[in-house]
Every structure is written in structure tokens, then in C-alpha cells.
Gaussian input, Z-matrix of N, CA and C with variables (Angstrom, degrees):
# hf/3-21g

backbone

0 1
 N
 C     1     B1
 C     2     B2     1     A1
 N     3     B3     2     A2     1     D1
 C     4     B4     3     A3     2     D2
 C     5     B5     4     A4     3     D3
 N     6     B6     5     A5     4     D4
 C     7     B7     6     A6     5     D5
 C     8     B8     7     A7     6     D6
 N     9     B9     8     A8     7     D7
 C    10    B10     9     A9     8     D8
 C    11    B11    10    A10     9     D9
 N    12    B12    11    A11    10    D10
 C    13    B13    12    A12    11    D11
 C    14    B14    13    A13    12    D12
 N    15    B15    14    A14    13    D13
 C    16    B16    15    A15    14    D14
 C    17    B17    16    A16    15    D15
 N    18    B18    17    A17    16    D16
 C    19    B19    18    A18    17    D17
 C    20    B20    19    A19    18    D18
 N    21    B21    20    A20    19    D19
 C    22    B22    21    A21    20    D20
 C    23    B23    22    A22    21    D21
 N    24    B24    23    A23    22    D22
 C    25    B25    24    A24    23    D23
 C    26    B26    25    A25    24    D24
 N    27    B27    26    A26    25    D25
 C    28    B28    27    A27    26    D26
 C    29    B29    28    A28    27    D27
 N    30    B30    29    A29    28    D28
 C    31    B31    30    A30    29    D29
 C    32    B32    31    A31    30    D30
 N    33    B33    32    A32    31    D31
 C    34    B34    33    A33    32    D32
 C    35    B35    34    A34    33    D33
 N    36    B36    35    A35    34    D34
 C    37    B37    36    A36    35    D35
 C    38    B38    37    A37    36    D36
 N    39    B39    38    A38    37    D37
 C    40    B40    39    A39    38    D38
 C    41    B41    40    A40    39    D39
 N    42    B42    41    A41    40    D40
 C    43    B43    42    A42    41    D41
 C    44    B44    43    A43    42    D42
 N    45    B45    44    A44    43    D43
 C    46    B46    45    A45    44    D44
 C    47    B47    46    A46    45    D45
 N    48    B48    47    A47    46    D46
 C    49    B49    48    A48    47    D47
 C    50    B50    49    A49    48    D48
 N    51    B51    50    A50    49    D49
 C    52    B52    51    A51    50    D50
 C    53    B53    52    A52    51    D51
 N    54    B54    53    A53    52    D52
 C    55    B55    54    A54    53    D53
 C    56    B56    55    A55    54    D54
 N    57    B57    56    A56    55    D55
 C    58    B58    57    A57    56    D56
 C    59    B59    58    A58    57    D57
 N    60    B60    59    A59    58    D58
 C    61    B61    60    A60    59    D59
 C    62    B62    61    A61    60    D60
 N    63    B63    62    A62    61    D61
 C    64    B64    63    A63    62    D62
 C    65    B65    64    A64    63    D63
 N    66    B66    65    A65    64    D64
 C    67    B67    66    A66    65    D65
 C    68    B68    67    A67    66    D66
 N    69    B69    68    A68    67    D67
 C    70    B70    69    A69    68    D68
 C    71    B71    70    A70    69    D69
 N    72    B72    71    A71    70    D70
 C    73    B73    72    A72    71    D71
 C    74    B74    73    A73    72    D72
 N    75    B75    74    A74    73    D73
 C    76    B76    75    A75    74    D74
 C    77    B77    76    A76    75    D75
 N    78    B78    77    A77    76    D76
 C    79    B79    78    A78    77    D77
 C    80    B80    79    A79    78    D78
 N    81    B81    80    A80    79    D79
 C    82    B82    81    A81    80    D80
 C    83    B83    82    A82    81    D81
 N    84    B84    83    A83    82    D82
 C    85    B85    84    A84    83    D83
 C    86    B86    85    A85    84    D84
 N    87    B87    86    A86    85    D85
 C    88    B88    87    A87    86    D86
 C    89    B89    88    A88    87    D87
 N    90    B90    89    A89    88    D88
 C    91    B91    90    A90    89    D89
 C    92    B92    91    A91    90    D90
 N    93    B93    92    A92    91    D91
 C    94    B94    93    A93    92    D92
 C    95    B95    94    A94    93    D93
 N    96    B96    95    A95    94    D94
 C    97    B97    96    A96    95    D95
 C    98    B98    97    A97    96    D96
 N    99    B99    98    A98    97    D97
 C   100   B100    99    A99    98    D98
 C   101   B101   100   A100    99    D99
 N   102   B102   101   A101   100   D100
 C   103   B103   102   A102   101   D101
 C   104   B104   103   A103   102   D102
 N   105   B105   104   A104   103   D103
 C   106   B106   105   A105   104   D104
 C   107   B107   106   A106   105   D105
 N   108   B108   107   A107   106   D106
 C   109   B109   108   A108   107   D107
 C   110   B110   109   A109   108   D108
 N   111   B111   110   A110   109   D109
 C   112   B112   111   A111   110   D110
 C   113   B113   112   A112   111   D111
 N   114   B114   113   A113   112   D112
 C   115   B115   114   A114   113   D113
 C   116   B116   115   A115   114   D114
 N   117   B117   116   A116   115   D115
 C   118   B118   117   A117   116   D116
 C   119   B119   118   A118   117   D117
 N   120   B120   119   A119   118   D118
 C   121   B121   120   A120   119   D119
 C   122   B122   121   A121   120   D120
 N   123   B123   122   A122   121   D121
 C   124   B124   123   A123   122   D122
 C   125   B125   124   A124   123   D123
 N   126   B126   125   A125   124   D124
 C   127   B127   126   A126   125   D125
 C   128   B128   127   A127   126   D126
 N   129   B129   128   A128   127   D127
 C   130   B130   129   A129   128   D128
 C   131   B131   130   A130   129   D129
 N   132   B132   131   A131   130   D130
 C   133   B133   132   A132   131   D131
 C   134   B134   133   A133   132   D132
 N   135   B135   134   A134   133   D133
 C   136   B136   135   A135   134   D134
 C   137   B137   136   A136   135   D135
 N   138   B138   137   A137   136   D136
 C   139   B139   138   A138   137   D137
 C   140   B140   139   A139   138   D138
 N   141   B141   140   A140   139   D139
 C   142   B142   141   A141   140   D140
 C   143   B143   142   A142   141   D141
 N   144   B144   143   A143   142   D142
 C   145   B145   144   A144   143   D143
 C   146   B146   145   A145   144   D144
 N   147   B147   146   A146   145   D145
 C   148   B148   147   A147   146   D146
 C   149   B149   148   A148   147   D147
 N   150   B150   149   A149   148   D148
 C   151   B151   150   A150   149   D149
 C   152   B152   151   A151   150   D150
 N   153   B153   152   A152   151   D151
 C   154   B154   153   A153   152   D152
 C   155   B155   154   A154   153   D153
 N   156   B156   155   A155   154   D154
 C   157   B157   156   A156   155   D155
 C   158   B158   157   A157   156   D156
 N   159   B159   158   A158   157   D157
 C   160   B160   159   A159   158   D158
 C   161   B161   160   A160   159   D159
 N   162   B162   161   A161   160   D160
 C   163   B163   162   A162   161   D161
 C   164   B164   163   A163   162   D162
 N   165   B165   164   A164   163   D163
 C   166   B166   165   A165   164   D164
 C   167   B167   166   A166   165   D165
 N   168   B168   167   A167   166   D166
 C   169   B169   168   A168   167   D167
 C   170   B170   169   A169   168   D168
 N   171   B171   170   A170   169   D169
 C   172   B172   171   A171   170   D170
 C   173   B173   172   A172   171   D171
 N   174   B174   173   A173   172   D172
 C   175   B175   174   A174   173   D173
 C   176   B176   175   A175   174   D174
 N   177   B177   176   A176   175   D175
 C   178   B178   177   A177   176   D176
 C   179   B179   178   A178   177   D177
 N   180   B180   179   A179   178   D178
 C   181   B181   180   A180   179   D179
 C   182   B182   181   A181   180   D180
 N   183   B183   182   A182   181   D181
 C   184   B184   183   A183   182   D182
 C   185   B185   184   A184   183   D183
 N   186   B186   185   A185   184   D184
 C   187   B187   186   A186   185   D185
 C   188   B188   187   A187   186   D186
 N   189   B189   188   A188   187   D187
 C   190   B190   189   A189   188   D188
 C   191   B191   190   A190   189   D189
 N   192   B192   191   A191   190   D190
 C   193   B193   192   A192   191   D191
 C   194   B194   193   A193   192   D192
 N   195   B195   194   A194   193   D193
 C   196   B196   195   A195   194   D194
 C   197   B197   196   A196   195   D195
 N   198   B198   197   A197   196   D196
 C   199   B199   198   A198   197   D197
 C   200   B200   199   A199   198   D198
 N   201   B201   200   A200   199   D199
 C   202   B202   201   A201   200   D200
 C   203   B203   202   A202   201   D201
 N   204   B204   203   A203   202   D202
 C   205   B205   204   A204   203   D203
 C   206   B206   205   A205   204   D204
 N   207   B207   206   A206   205   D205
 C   208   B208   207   A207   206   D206
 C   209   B209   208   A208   207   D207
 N   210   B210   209   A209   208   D208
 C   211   B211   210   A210   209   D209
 C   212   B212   211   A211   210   D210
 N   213   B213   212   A212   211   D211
 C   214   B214   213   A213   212   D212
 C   215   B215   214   A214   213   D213
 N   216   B216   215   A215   214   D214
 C   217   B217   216   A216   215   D215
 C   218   B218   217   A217   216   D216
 N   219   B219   218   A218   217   D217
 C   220   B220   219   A219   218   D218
 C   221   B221   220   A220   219   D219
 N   222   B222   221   A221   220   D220
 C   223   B223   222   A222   221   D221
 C   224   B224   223   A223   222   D222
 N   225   B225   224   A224   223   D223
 C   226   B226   225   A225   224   D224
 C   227   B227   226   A226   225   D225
 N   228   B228   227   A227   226   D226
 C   229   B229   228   A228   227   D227
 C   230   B230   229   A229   228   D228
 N   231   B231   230   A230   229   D229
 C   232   B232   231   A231   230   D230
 C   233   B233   232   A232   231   D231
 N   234   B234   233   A233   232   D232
 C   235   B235   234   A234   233   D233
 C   236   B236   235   A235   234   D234
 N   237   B237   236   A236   235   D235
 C   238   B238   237   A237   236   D236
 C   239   B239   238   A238   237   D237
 N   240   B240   239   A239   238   D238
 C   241   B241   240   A240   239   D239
 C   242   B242   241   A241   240   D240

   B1=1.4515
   B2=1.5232
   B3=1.3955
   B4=1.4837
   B5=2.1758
   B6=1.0889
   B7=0.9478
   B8=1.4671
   B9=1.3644
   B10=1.5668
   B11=1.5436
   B12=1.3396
   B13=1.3822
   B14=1.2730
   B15=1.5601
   B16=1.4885
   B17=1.4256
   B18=1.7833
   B19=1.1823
   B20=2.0444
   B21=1.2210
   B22=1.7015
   B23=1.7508
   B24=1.4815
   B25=1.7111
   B26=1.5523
   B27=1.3252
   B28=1.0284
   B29=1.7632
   B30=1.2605
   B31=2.0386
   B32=1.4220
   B33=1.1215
   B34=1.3450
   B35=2.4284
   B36=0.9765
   B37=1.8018
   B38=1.4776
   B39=1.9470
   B40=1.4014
   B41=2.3282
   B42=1.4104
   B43=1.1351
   B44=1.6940
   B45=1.1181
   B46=1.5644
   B47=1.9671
   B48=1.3805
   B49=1.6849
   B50=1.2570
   B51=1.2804
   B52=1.8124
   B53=1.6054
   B54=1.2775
   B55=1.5739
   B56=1.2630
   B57=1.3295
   B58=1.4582
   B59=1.1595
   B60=1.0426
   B61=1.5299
   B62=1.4944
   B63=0.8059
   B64=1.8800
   B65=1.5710
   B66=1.4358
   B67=1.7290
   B68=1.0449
   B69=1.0003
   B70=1.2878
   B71=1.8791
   B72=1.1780
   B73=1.2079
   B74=1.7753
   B75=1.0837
   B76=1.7479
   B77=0.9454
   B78=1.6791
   B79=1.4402
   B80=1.6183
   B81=1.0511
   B82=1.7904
   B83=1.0697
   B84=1.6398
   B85=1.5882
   B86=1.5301
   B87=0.9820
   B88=1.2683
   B89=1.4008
   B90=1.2162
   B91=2.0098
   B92=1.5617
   B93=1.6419
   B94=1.0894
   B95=2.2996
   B96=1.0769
   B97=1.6855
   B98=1.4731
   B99=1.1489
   B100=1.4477
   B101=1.9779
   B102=1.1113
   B103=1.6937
   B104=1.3348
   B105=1.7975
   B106=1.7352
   B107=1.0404
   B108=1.7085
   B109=1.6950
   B110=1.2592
   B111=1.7416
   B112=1.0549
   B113=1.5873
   B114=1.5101
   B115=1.3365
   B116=1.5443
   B117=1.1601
   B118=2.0527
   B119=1.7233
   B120=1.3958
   B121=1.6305
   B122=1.4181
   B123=1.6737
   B124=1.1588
   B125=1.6863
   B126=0.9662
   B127=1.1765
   B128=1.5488
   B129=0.9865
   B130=1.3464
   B131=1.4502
   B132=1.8252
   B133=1.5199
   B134=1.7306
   B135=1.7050
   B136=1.2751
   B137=1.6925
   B138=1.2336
   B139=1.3031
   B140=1.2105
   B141=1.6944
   B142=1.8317
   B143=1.9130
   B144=1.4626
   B145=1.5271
   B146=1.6099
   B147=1.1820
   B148=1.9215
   B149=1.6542
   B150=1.0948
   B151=1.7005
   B152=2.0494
   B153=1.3209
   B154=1.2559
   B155=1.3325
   B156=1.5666
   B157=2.0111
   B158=1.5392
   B159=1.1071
   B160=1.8288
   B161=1.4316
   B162=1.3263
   B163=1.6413
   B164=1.7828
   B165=1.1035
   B166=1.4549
   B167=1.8489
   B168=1.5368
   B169=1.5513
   B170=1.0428
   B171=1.6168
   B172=1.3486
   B173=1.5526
   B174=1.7059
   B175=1.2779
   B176=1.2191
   B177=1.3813
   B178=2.0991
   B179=1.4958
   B180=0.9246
   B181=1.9337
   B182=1.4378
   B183=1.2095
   B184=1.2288
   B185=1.5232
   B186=1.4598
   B187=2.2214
   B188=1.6258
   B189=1.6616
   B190=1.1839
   B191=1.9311
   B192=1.7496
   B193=1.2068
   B194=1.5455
   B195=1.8523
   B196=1.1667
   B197=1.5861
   B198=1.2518
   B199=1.3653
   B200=1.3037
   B201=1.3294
   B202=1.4420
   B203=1.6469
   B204=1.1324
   B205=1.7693
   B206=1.6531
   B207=1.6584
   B208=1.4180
   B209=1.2058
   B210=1.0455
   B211=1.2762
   B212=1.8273
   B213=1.3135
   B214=1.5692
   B215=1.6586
   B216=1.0172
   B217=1.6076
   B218=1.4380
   B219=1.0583
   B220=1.5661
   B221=1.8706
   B222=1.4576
   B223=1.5794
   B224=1.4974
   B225=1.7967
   B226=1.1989
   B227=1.9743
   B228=1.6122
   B229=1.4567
   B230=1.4283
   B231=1.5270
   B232=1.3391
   B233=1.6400
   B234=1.0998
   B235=1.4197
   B236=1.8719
   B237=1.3866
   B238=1.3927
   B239=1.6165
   B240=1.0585
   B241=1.6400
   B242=2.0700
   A1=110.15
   A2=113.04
   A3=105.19
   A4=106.65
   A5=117.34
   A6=95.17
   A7=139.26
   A8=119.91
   A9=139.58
   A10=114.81
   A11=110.52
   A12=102.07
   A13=104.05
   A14=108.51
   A15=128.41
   A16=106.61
   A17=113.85
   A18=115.54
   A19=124.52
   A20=107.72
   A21=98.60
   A22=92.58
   A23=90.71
   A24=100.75
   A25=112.04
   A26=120.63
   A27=112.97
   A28=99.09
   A29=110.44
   A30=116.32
   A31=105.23
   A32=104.77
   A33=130.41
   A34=83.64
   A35=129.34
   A36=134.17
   A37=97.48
   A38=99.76
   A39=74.32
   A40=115.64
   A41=99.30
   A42=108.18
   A43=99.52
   A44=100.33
   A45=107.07
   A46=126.12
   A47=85.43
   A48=82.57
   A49=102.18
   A50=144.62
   A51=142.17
   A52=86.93
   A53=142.31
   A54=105.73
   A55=120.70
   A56=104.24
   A57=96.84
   A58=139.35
   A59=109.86
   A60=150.25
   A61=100.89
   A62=116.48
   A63=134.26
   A64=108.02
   A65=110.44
   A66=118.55
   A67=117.77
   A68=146.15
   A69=120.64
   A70=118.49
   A71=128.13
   A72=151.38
   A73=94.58
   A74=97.52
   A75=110.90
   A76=118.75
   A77=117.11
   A78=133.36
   A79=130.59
   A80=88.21
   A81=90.33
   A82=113.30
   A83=132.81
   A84=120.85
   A85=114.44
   A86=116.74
   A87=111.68
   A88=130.12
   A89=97.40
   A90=111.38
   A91=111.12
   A92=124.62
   A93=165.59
   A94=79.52
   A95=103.48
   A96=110.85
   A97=106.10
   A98=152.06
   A99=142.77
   A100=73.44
   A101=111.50
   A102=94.98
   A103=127.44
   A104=107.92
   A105=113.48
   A106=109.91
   A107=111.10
   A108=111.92
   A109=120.65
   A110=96.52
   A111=126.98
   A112=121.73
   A113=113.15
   A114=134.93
   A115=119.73
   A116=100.57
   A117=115.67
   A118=100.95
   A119=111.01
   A120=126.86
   A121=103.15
   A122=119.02
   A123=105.46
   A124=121.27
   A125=120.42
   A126=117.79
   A127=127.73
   A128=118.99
   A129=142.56
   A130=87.50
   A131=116.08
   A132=114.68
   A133=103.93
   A134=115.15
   A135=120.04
   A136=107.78
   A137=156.03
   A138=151.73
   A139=111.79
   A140=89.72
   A141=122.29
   A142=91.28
   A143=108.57
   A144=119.86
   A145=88.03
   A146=117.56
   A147=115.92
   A148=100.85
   A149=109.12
   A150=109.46
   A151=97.88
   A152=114.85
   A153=96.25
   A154=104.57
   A155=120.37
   A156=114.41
   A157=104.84
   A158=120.33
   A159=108.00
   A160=102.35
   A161=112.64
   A162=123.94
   A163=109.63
   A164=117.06
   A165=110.89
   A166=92.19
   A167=122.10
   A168=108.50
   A169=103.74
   A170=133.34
   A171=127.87
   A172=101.50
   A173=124.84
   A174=113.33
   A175=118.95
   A176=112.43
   A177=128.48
   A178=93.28
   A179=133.72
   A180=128.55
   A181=120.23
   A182=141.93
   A183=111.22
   A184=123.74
   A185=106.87
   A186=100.25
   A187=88.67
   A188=84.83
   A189=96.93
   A190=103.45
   A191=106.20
   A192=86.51
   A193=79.14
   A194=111.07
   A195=93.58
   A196=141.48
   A197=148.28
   A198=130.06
   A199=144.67
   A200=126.91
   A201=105.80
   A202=131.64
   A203=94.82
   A204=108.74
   A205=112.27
   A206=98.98
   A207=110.98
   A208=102.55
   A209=138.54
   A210=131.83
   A211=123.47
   A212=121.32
   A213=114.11
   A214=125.52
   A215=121.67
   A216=115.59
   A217=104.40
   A218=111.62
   A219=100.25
   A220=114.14
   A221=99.67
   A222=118.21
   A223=77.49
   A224=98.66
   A225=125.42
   A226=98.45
   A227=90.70
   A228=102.79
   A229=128.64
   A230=132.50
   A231=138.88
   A232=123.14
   A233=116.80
   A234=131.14
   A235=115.02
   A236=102.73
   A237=116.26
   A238=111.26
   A239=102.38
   A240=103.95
   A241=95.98
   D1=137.32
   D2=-173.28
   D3=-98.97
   D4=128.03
   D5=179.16
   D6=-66.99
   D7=168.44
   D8=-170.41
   D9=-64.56
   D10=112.88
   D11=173.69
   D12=-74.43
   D13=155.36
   D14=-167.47
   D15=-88.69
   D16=92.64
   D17=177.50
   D18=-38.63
   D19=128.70
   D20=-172.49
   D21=-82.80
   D22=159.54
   D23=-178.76
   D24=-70.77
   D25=141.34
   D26=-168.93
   D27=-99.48
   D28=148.59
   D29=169.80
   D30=-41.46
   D31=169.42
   D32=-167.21
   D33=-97.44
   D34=-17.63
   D35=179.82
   D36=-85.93
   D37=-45.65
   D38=-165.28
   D39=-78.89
   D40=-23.13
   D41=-163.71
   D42=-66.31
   D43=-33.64
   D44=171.72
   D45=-68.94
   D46=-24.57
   D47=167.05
   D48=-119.36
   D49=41.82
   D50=123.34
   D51=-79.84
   D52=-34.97
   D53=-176.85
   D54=-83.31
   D55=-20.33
   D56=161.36
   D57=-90.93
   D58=18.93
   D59=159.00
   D60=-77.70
   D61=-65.50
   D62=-163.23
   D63=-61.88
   D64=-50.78
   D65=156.47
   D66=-73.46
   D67=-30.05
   D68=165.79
   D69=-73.16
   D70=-22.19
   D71=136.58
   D72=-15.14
   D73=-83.46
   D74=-157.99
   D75=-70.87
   D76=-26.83
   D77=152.10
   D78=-39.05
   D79=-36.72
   D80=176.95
   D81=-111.09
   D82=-2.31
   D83=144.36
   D84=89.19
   D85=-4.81
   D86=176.11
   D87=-91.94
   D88=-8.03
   D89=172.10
   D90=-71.03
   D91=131.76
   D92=-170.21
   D93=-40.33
   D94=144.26
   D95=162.18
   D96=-57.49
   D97=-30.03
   D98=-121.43
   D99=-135.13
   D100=-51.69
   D101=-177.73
   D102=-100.29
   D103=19.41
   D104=152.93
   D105=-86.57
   D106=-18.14
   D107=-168.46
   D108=-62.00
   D109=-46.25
   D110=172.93
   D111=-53.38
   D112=-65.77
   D113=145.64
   D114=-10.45
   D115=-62.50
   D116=-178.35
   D117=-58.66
   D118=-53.07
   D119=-163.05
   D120=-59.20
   D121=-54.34
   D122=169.27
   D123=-61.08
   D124=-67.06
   D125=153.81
   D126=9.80
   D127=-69.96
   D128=-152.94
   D129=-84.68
   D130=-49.33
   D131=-164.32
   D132=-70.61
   D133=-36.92
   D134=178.12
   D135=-65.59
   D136=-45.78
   D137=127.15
   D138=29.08
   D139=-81.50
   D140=-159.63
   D141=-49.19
   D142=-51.46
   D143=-138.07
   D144=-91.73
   D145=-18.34
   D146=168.81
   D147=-77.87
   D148=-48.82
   D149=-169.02
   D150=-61.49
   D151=-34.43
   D152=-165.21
   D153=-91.61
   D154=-12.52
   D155=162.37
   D156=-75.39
   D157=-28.35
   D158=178.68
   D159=-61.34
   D160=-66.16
   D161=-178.55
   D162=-40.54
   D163=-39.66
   D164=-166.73
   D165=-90.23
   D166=-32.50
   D167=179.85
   D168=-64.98
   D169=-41.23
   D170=-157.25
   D171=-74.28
   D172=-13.69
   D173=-174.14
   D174=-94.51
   D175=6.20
   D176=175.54
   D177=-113.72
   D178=-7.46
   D179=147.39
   D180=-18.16
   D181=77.02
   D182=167.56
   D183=-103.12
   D184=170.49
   D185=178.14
   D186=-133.99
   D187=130.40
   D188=-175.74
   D189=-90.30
   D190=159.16
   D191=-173.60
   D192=-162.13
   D193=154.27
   D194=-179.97
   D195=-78.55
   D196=151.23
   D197=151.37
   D198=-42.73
   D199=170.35
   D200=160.70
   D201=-57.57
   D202=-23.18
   D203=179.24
   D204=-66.75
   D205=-35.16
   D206=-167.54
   D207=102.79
   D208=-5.16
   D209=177.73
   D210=-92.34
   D211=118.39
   D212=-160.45
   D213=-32.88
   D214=167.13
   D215=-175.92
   D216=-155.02
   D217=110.76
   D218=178.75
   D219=-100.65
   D220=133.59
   D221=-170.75
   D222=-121.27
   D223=159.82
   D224=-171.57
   D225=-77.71
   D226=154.40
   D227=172.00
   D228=-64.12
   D229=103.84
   D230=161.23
   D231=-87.15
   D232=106.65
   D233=-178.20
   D234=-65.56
   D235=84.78
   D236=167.49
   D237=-19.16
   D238=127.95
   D239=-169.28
   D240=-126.08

């Protein structure tokens, strides 16, 4: 067996447009059961792996705001609700 090249990580653009790739795929219904299954799984795994680069960008977010000095201070990002 020859070994596996070490897939490189793909962007957070590109992983996001194979899923939209992937829905539109599933959208029109005409793929075999055995390769939506397939289809959905990746899917589902590309999701997971977008939700956890948003979550980790949104956690190096910062808002700057001033100090008492006046001078900027950066506190972590809180999402106005």
C-alpha cells in the first residue's frame, strides 16, 4: 500500500462552497440513495467544520473601546443581542 498524502486544510470559502455544492446536489433529487447518503454525510461533516472556524474567528474578535486614560483597550467580542 502506498501511503496517504496528507490532505491540506481546506478555507473556511472553500469548505463553504463544496456545501453549496452539496445542496444544490440534493436539491434536485436525482442522485442514486447510496450517493445522497453519502452526499448528506459530507455535508453535515463540512457544516460541523464551518460552524467550528466561525466560532473560533468570532473568539479573536475584538472591540476596541476607550480606557480610563483614553487610551484604546481591547475586551473580548460580545454579540449585541
Amino acid at each position: 500500500m502506498s501511503p496517504r498524502k496528507k490532505e491540506e486544510k481546506k478555507s473556511f470559502e472553500e469548505q463553504l462552497g463544496r456545501l453549496e455544492e452539496i445542496v444544490a446536489l440534493l436539491e434536485r433529487g436525482d442522485a442514486p440513495l447510496a450517493d445522497s447518503l453519502a452526499l448528506f454525510e459530507e455535508g453535515t461533516g463540512l457544516a460541523g467544520a464551518c460552524t467550528a472556524l466561525l466560532d473560533e474567528a468570532e473568539q479573536k474578535v475584538v472591540k476596541l473601546q476607550k480606557g480610563p486614560d483614553g487610551e484604546p483597550v481591547e475586551l473580548p467580542f460580545q454579540a449585541e443581542e
